[in-house]
C-alpha positions in Angstrom: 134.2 72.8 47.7 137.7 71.9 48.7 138.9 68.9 51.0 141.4 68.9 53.3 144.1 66.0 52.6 144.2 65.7 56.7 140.0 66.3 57.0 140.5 69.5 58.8 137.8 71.6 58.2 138.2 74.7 55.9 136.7 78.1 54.9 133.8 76.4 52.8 130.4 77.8 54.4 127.3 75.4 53.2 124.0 77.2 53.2 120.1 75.7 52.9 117.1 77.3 52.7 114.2 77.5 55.9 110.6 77.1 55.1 110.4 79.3 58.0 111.9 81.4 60.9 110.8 78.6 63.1 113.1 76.1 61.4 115.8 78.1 61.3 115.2 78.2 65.6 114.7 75.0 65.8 118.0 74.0 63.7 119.6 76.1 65.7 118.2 74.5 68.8 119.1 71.0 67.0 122.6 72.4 66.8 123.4 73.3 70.4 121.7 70.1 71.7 123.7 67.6 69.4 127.2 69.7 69.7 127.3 72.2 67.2 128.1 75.7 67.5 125.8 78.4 66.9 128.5 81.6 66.1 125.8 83.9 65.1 121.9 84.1 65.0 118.9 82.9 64.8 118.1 86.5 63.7 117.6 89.5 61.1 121.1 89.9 59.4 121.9 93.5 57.9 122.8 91.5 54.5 118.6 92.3 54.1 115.7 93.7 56.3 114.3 90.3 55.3 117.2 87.8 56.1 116.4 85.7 59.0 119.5 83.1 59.6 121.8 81.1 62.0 125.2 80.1 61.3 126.8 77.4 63.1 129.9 74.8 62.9 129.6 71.0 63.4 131.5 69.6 66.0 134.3 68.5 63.5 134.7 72.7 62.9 132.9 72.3 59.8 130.7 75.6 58.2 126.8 76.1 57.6 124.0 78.3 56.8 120.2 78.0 57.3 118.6 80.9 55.8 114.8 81.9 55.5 113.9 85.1 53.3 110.9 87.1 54.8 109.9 87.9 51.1 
């Protein structure tokens, strides 16, 4: 990971693992309700018939991940 001299955010994305699909919805409902972004998901991603994600940006433009593998 890189940081910004000025704090912007950058193209770092930070991923963590879901126990389940139902964290990864209710992160994603987390999220929206504190003033995230949700850009893509919760869903199946073609990366795997078994990847289950939502990607989002914190409200200082920042990049993240949760995952959970069906398998």
């Amino acid at each position: 990971m890189t940081e910004d001299p000025e704090h912007r955010p950058n193209r770092n994305l930070t991923g963590f693992w879901a126990a389940d699909r139902e964290e990864v919805d209710s992160i994603a409902q987390l999220v929206r309700e504190s003033g995230g972004t949700v850009t893509a998901g919760p869903k199946l991603f073609p990366i795997s018939p078994t990847y289950y994600a939502v990607y989002f940006e914190d409200p200082c433009g920042n990049a993240y991940e949760i995952v959970y593998r069906l398998n």
